[in-house]
KEDOGU-299766 format. One line per 10 residues: their letters; for each residue x, y, z of C-alpha. Coordinates in Angstrom, 2 decimals. Layout:
! residues N
A	X Y Z | ... .
! end
This chain:
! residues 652
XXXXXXXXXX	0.00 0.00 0.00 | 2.69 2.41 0.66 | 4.24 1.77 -2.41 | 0.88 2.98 -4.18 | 0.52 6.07 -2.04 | 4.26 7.58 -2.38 | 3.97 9.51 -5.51 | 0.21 10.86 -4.49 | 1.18 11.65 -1.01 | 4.54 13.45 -1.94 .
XXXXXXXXXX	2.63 16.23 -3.61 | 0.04 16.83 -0.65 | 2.14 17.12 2.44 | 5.27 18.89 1.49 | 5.86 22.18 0.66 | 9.15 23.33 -1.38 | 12.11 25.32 0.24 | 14.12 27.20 -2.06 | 17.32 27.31 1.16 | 18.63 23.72 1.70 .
XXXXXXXXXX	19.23 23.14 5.08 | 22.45 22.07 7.13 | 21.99 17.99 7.98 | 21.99 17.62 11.82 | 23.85 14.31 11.86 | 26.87 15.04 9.67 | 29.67 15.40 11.15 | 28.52 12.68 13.90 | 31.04 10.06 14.48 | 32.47 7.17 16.36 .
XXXXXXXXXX	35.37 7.30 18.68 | 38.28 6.83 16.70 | 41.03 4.20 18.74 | 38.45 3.24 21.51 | 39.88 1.06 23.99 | 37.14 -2.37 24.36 | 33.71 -1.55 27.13 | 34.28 -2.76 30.41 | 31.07 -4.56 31.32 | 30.34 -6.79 34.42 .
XXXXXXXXXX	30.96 -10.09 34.79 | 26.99 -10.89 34.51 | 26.82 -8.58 31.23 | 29.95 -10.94 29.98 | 27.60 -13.88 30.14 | 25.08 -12.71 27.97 | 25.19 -13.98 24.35 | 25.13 -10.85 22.93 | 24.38 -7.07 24.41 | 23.77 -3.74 22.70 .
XXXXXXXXXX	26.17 -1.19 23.73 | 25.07 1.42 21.65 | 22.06 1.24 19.41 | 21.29 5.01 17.89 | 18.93 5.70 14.58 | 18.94 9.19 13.70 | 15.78 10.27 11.09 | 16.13 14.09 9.81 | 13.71 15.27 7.36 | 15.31 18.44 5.54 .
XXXXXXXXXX	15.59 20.15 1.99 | 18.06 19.78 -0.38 | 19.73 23.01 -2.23 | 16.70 22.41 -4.77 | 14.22 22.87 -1.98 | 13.14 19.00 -2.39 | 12.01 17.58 1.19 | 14.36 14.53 1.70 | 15.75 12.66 4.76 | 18.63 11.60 6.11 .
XXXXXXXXXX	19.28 8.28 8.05 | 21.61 7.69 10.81 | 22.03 4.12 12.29 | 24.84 3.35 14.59 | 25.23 0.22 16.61 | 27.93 -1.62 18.56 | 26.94 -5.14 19.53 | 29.37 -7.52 21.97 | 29.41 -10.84 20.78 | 30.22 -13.66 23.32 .
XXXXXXXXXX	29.16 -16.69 21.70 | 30.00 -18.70 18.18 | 26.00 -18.40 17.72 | 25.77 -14.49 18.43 | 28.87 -14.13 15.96 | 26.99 -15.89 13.02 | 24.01 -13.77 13.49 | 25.69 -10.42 13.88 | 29.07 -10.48 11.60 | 27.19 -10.05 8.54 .
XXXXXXXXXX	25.44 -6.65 8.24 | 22.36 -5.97 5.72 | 21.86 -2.20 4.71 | 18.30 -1.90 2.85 | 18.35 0.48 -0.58 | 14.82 0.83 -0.10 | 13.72 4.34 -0.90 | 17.68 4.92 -0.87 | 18.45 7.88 -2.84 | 22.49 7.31 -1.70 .
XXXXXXXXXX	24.81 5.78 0.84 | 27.30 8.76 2.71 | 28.96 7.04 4.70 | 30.03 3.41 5.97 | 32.40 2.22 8.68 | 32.85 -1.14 9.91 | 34.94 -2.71 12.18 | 35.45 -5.13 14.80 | 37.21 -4.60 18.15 | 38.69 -7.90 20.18 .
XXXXXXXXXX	39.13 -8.66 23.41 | 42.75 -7.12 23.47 | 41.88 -3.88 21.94 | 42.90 -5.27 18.27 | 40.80 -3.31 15.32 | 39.94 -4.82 12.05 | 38.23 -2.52 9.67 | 35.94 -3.04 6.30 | 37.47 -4.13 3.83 | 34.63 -1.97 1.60 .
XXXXXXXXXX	36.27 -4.07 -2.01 | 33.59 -6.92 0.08 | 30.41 -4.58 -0.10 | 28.31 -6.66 -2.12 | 24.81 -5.50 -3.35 | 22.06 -7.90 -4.10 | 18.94 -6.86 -5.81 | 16.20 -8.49 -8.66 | 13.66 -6.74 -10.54 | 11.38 -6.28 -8.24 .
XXXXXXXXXX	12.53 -5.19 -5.49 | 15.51 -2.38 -4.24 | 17.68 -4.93 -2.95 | 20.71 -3.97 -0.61 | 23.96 -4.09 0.65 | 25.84 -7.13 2.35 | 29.21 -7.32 3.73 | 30.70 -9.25 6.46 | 32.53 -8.18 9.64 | 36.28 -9.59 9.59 .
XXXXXXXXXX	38.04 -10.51 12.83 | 35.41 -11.12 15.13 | 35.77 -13.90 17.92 | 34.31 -14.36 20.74 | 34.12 -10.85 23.58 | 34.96 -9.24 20.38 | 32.73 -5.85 19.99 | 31.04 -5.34 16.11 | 30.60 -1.67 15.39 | 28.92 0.11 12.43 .
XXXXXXXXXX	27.77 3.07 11.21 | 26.29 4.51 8.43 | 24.31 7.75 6.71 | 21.57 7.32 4.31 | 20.15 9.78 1.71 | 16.46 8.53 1.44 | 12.95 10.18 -0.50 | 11.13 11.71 1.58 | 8.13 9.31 3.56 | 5.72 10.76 5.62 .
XXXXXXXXXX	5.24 7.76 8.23 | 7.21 5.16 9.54 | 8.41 2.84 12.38 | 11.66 2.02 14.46 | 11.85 -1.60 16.47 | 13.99 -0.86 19.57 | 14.05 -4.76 20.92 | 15.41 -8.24 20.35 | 16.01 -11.07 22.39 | 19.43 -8.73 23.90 .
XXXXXXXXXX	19.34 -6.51 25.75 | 20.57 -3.07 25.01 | 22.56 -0.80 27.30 | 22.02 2.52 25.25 | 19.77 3.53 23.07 | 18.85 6.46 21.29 | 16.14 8.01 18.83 | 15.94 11.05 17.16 | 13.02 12.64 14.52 | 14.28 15.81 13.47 .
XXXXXXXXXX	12.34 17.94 11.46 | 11.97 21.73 9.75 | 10.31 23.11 12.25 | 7.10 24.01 9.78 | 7.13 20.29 9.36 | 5.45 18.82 13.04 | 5.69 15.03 13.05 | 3.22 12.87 15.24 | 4.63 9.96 17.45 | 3.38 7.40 19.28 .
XXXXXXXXXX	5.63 4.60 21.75 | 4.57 0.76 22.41 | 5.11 -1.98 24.80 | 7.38 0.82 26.98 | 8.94 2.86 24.37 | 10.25 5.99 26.43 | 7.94 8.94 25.98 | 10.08 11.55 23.79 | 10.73 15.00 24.76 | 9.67 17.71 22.20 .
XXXXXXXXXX	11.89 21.05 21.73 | 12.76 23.78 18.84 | 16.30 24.99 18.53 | 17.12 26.83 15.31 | 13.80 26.90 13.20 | 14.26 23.07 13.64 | 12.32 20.62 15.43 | 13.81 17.66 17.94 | 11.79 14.56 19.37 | 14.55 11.90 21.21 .
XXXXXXXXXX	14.87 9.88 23.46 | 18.33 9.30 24.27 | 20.23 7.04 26.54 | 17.60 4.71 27.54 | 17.98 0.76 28.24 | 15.80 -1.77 26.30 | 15.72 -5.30 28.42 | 15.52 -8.35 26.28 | 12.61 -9.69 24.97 | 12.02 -13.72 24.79 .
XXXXXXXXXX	9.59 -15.80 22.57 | 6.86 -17.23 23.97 | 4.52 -19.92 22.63 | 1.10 -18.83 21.84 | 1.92 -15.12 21.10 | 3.08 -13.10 18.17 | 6.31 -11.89 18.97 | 6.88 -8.72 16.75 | 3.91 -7.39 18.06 | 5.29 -7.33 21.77 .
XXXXXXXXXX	8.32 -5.70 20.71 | 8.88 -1.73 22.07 | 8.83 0.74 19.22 | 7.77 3.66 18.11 | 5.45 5.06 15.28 | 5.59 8.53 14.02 | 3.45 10.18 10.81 | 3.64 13.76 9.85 | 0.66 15.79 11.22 | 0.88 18.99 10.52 .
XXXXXXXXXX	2.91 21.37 7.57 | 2.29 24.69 9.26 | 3.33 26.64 5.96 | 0.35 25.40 4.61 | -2.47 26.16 8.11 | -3.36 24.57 10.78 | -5.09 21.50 9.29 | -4.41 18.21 10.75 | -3.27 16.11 7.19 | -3.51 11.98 7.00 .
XXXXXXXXXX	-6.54 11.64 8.86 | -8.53 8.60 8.57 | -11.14 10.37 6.37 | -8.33 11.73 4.14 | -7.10 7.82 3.57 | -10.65 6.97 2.54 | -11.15 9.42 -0.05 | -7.78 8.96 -1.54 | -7.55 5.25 -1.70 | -11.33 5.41 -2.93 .
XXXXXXXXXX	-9.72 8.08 -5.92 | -6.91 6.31 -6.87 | -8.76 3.10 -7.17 | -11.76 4.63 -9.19 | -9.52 6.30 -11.56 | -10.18 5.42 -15.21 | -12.75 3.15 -14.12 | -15.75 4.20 -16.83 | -13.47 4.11 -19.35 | -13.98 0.11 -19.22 .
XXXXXXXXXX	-17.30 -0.42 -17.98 | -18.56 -1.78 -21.13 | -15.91 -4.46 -21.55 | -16.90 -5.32 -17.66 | -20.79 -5.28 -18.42 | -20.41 -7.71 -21.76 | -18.10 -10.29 -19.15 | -21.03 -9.97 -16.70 | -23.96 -10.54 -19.54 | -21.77 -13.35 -21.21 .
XXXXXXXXXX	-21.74 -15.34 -17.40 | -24.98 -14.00 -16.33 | -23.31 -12.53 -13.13 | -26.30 -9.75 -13.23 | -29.26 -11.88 -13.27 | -28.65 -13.31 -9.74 | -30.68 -11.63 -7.13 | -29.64 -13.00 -4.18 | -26.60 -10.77 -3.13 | -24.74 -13.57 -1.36 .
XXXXXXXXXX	-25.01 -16.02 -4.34 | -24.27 -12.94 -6.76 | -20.92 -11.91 -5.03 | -19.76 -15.68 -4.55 | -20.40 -16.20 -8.74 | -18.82 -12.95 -9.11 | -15.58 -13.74 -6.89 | -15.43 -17.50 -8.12 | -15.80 -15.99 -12.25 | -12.44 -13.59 -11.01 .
XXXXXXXXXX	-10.18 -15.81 -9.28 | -10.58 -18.88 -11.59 | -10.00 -16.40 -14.61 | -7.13 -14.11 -13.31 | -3.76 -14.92 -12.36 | -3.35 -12.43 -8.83 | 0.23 -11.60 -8.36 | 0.72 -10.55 -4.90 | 4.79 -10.93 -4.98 | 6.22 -9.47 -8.26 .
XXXXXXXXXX	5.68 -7.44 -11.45 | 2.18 -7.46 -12.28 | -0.46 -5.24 -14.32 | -2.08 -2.54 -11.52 | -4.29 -0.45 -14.58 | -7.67 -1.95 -15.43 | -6.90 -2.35 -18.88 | -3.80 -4.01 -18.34 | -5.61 -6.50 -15.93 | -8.46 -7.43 -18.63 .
XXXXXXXXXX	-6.23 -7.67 -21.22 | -3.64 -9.64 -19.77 | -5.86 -11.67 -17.17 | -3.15 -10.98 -15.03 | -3.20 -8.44 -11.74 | -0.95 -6.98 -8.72 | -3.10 -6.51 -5.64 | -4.08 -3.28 -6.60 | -5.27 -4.48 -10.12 | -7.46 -7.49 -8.70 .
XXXXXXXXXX	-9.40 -4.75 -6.61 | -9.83 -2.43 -9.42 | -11.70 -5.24 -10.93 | -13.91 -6.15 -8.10 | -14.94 -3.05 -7.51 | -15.83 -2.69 -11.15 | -17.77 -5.76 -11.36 | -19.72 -4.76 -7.95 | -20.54 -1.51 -9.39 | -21.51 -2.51 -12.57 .
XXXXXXXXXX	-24.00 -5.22 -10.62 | -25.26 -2.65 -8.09 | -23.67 -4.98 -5.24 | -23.22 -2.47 -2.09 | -19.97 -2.52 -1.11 | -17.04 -0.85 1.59 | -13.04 -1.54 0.83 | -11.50 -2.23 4.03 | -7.86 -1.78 4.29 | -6.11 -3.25 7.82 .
XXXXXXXXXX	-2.59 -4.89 8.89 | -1.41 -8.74 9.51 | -1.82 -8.57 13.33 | 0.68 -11.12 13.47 | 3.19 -8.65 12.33 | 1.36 -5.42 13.47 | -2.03 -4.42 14.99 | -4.00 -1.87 13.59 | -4.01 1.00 15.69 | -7.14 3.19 15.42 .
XXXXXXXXXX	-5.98 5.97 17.16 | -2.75 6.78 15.84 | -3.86 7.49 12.24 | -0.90 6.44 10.09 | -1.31 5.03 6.69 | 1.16 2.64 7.29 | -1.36 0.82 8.53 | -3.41 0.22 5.32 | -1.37 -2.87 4.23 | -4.31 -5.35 3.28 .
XXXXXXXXXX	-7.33 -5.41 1.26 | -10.83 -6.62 1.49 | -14.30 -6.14 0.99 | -17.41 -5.66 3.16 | -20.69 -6.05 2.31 | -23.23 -4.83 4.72 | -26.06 -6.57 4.13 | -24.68 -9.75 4.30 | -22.27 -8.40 6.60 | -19.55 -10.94 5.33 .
XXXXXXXXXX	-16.02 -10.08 4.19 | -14.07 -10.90 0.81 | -10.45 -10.72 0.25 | -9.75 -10.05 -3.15 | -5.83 -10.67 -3.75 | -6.50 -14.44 -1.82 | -7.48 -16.63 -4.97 | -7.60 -19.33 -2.41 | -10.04 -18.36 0.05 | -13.95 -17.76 -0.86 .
XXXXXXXXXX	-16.21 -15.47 0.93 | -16.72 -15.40 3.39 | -12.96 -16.59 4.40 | -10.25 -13.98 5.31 | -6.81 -14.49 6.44 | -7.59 -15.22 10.04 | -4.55 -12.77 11.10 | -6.58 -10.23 9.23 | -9.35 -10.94 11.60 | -9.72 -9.63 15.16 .
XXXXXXXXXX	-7.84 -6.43 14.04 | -9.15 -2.81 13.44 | -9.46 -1.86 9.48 | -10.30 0.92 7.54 | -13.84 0.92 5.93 | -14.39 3.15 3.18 | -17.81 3.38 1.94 | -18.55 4.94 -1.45 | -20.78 7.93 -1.71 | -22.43 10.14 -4.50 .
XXXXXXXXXX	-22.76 13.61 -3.40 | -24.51 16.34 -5.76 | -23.28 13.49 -8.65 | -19.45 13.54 -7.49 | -18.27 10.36 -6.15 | -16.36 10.22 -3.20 | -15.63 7.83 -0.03 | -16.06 8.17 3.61 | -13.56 6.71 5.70 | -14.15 5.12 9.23 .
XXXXXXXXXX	-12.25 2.73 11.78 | -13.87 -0.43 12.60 | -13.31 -3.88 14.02 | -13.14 -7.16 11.84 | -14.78 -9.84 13.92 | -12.65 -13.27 14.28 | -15.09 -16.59 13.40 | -16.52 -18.35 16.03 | -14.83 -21.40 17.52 | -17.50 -23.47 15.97 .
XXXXXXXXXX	-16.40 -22.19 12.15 | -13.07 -24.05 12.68 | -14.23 -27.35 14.18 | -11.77 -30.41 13.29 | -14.22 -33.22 14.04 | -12.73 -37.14 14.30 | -15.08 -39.95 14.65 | -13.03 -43.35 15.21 | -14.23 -46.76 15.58 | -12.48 -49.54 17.14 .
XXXXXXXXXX	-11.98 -53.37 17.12 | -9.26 -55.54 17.57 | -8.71 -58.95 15.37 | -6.31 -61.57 15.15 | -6.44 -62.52 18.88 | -5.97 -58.79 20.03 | -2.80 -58.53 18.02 | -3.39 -55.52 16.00 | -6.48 -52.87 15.81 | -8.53 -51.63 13.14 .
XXXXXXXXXX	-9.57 -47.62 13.36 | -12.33 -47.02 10.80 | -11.45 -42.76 10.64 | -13.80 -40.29 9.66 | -12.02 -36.52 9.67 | -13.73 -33.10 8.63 | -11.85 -30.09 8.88 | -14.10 -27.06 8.92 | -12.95 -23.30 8.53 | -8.85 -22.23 8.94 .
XXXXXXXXXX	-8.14 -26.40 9.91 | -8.48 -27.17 6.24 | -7.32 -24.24 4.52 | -4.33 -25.84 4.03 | -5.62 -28.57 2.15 | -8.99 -28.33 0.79 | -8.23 -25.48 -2.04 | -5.23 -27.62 -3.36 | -6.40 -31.11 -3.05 | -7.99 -30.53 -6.48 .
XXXXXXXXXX	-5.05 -29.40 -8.28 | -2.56 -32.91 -7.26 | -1.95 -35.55 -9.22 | -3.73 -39.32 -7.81 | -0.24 -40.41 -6.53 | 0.01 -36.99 -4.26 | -3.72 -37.21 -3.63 | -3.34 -40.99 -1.92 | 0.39 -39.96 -0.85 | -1.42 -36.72 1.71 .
XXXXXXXXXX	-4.39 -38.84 2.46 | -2.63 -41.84 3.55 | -0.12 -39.59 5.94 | -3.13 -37.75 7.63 | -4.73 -40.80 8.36 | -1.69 -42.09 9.69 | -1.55 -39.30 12.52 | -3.63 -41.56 14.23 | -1.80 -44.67 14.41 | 1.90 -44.64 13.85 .
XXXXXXXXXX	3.11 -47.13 10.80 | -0.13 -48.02 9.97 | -1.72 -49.99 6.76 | -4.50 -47.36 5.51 | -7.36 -48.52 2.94 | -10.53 -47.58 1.76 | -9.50 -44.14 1.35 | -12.21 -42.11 0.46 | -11.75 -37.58 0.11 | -14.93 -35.17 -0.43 .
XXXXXXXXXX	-15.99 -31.65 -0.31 | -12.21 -30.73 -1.85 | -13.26 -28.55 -4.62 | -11.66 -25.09 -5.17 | -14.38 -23.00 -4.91 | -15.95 -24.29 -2.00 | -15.25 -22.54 1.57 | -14.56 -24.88 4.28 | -16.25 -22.15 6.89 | -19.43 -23.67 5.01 .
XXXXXXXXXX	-18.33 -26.97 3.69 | -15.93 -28.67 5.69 | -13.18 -31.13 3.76 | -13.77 -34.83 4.66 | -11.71 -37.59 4.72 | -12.29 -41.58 5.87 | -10.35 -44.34 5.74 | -9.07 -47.75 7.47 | -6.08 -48.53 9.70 | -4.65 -51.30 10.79 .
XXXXXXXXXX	-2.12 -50.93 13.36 | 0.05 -52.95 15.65 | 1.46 -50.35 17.84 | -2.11 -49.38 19.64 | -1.95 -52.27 21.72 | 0.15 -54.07 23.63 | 0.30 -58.01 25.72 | 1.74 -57.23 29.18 | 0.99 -60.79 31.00 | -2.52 -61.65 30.91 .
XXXXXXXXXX	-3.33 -58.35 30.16 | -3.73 -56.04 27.49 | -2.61 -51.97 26.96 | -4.30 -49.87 24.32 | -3.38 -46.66 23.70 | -6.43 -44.98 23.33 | -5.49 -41.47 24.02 | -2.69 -41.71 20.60 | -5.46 -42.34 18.38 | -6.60 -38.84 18.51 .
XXXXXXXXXX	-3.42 -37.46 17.74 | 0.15 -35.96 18.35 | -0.65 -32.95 20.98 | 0.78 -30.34 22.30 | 2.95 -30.21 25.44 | 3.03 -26.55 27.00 | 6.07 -26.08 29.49 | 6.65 -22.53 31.17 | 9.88 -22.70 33.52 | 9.82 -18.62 33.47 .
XXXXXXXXXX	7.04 -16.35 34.33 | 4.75 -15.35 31.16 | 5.20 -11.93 30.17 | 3.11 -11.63 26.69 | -1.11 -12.09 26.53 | -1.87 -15.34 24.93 | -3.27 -14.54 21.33 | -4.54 -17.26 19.62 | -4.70 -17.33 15.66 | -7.89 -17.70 15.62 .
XXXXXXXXXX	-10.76 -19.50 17.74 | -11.04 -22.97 17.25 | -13.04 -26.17 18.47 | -12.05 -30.16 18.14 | -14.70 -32.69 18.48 | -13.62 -36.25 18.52 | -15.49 -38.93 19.31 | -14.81 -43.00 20.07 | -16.22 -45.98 19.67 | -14.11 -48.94 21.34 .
XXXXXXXXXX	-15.61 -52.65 20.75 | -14.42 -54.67 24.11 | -13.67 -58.64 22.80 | -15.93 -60.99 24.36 | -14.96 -62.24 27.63 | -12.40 -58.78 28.52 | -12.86 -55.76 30.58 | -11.66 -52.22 30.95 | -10.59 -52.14 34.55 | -9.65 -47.95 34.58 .
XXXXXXXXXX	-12.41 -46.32 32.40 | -12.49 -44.04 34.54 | -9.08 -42.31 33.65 | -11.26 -40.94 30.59 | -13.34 -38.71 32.61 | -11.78 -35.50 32.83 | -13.13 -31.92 33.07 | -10.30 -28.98 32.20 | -12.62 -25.54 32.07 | -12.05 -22.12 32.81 .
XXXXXXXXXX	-14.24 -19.23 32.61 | -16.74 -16.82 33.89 | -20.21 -17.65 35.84 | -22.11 -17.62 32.65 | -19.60 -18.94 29.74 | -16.59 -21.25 29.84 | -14.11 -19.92 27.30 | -11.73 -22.91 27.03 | -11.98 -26.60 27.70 | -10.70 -29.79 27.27 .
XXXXXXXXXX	-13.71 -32.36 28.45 | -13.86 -35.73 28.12 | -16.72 -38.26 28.79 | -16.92 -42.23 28.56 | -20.18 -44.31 28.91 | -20.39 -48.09 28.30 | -22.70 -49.69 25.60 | -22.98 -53.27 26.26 | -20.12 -54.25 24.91 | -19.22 -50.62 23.05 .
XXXXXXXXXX	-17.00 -47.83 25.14 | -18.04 -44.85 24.06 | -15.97 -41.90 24.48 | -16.36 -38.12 23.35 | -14.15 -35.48 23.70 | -14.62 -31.59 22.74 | -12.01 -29.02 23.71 | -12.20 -25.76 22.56 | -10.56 -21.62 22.47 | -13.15 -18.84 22.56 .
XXXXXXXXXX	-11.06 -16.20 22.93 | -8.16 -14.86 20.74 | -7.03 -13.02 23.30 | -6.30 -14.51 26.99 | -5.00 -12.14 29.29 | -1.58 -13.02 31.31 | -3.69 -13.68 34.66 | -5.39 -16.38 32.23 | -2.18 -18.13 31.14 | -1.90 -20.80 33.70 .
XXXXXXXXXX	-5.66 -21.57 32.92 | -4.94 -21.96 29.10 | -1.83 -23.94 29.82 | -3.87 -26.36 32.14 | -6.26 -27.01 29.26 | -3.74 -27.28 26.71 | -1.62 -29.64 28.74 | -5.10 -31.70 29.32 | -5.23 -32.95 25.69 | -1.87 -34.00 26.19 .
XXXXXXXXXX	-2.73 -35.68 29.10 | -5.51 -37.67 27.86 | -3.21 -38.89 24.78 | -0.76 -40.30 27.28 | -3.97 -42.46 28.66 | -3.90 -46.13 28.12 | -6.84 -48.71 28.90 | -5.97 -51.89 30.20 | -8.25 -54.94 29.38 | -7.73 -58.03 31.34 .
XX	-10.19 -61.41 31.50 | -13.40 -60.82 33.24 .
! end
């Protein structure tokens, strides 16, 4: 998205200077013969520590009164391990939106005070067609203790918003950040997850936010959290040019009505090329909106090759000419197909909350990174650059995340948009249900078992599967099935395999994939004596095994809610019992008075000679506070639990 905005944006925020101005950060510098850091011996221990860790961001004018910006980044890292010096002795410099590089200085400083500098003949650059590529060198004469310093200045375009990550998985002793600005130029900034607050002053018509000096304590990965997300850093966006008034500029509603225009431009020009596509399929003919938009979506994405990675036709024409589109071209061409079939629309632009959460009230359009459509009175969502989703699938870490809806309007017969923050509603735990019926029975005088398996994956559980089955060969198709089926008994025979509801154009929120087939295993049951051990609790699966030696410190958030429903049938021989069926009754459950919003419950009752078993565990929430960790541990520990249980049968 911000590569569509640049040019527009350029134009509307900045105004031109006809006196370039002196760059704060040029004659900044390292220490020149610096003797090693003396750190403690509990610093010493640490695989690797920032020392110094300084980015420097100066807007300014050139002598041709063009806003640009200069980049400072200057770090010193202490290496102590062979690990730490694999990830740190090679240093990447991005040439995105690089204009030039002014300066570069490498070196490495050992334990003894020994420096070893760049040898700059080993700069590589790497780059392709599509994309800006960047530099690559390595650092030489780093060991272990060793201290890898670097620093360079970068002549960038002009951007109007943008973000600096201040943590890692080190910790950092010293670090600094600086926005400096013309002082007609006011920038807005926001901090996360304890980013310092910055401190604001004007010194010589130019303006300063920093925060300098301040310590950044490592940051581990945890299971069941999105890491990048957690990570302190700050955001900052121009807000005001006060050479051009007082008006607050990249608003929300200033988004909406220049996405909406640069999306609608040139539209009409090919509205009768759209109508005869539309005529020629009968798209318009179908009343019911929710059938209409479903022919309309599955006509587009089984027609047009959507290039989300690459080179790729953005200009209607191009797109219907070509059948080939970039994200922005595969919108264009729902939106023309919607509006030449009266279908009531809103584009909704949000993040990947995995990466980064939508924040509604810092309004940066870094944030618009993802398409999709609304459609009020269905109130489902489409997502037009996914050819392998259907309505009314989304990427699930699309879901639970503020967007950006823009709404067309027609005012006085000029077409605009209004823009407006809302939240995109995850699925239901129910939507993505993995179901599992088994039945049981052993032969051959209790040496092996037969599992008749019947699997549907419903919602995100089969998105992985269900839009590709289709396209595999038979050998791949019987290759996949037979390993799934396998989860459920290790080095089994599988036969009778039998796949439906894989077709491409189906949505498993609505149609879940199904699969069935037989096993016949050895490894289920065991002789010990006069008795005999079957694994029942392996036959619904590998599970997970949740440890936590240190104290949580993220929110658990899931990626997205989620239900499994298994249930067993286990045929007892003649003459045996179960003598601890009771081991299958167990009740893991947390949650208010009113609603439990996870479980793992499991329930056996006896049929004659049938043991019938059914277990449903399940994750409300996508979000479970840290108070609520130990609870969601519990329960997912509990499925592990129950696939450690083991029946015994002896001789009644």
């Amino acid at each position: 998205m911000r590569n569509l905005l640049i040019a527009l944006l350029f134009v509307f925020t900045v105004s031109r200077y006809s006196m370039a101005q002196e760059f704060e950060y040029d004659f900044y510098d390292w220490t020149d013969d610096r003797k090693p850091f003396q750190l403690s011996d509990l610093e010493n221990k640490e695989p690797a520590i920032f020392l110094k860790d300084l980015r420097a961001i100066e807007f300014a004018y050139d002598k041709d009164g063009n806003a640009i910006c200069y980049y400072t980044l200057h770090k010193i890292i202490k290496v102590n391990t062979d690990e730490s010096i694999q990830e740190f002795n090679k240093v990447y410099i991005s040439l995105y939106n690089t204009l030039d590089i002014l300066d570069l200085k490498v070196r490495a400083i050992n334990t003894s005070g020994k420096i070893t500098y760049l040898d700059k003949s080993n700069i590589k650059e790497v780059k392709s067609e599509d994309t800006p590529g960047y530099k690559i060198f390595a650092v030489e004469g780093v060991e272990k203790g060793s201290e890898i310093e670097y620093l360079y200045k970068l002549k960038k375009n002009y951007f109007n918003f943008s973000r600096e990550y201040f943590q890692s998985i080190y910790k950092s002793k010293d670090a600094t950040f600086e926005l400096i600005s013309p002082e007609n130029l006011v920038f807005d900034t926001k901090g996360y997850n304890g980013f310092p607050v910055l401190k604001d002053t004007v010194v010589d018509s130019k303006r300063f936010l920093s925060a300098k000096g301040f310590s950044v304590t490592p940051k581990t990965k945890e299971e069941y959290s999105f890491y990048r997300t957690e990570l302190m850093r700050v955001e900052y966006k121009l807000g005001y040019n006060t050479s051009r008034g007082k008006t607050k500029i990249f608003t929300w509603a200033n988004a909406g009505e220049r996405v909406y225009g640069m999306l609608s431009e040139g539209q009409a020009t090919y509205n009768k090329q759209v109508q005869k596509i539309i005529s020629k399929n009968k798209l318009n003919g179908i009343s019911d909106t929710r059938k209409r938009i479903k022919a309309i979506e599955n006509y587009i994405k089984n027609n047009y090759l959507i290039v989300t990675n690459g080179p790729a036709p953005s200009e209607l024409g191009a797109v219907l000419k070509s059948k080939t589109a970039s994200t922005k071209g595969i919108v264009m061409l729902f939106m023309n197909f919607f509006n030449n079939t009266q279908t009531n629309y809103s584009i909704v632009l949000t993040t990947n909350r995995s990466e980064l959460k939508f924040d509604p009230e810092f309004e940066s359009w870094d944030f618009l990174e993802n398409y999709l459509f609304y459609f009020p009175e269905i109130n489902e969502y489409l997502a037009p650059s996914i050819s392998t989703m259907r309505m009314p699938m989304i990427p699930y870490n699309w879901a639970h995340n503020h967007g950006l809806f823009i709404k067309p309007v027609t005012l006085g017969g000029y077409s605009t948009a209004v823009g407006e923050v809302k939240f995109i509603e995850a699925f239901s735990c129910e939507k993505n249900t993995d179901w599992l019926d088994l039945k049981v029975k052993f032969v051959n005088d209790m040496e092996k078992a037969e599992v008749h398996v019947k699997k549907k994956l419903g919602g995100y559980n089969a998105i992985y599967i269900q839009p590709y089955y289709s396209l595999l060969d038979e050998e791949n198709k019987k290759k996949i099935s037979e390993e799934l089926l396998k989860t459920y008994a290790k080095g089994a025979q599988v036969s009778n395999i039998k796949v439906a509801n894989f077709d491409k154009d189906l949505c498993p929120l609505e149609v879940p994939f199904e699969l069935e087939g037989d096993l016949t295993s050895e490894t289920l049951i065991e002789k010990a004596g006069n008795k005999y051990i079957f694994k029942i609790g392996e036959i619904i699966g590998p599970q997970v095994e949740m440890y936590q030696e240190k104290k949580r410190v993220a929110k658990v958030e899931n990626t997205y809610n989620r239900s499994y429903i298994r249930h067993i049938e286990l045929e007892i021989p003649e003459g045996y019992k179960v003598v601890n069926l009771k081991d299958l009754n167990m009740d893991i459950s947390f949650g208010d008075d009113k609603t439990k919003t996870m479980a793992f419950i499991s329930k056996y009752k006896q049929e004659g000679n049938v043991v019938v078993v059914d277990v449903e565990e399940y994750y409300k929430n996508i979000i479970y506070e840290v108070e609520e960790f130990e609870n969601f541990r519990k329960v997912i520990n509990a499925a592990a639990d129950f696939n450690k249980i083991s029946l015994v049968l002896e001789k009644e």
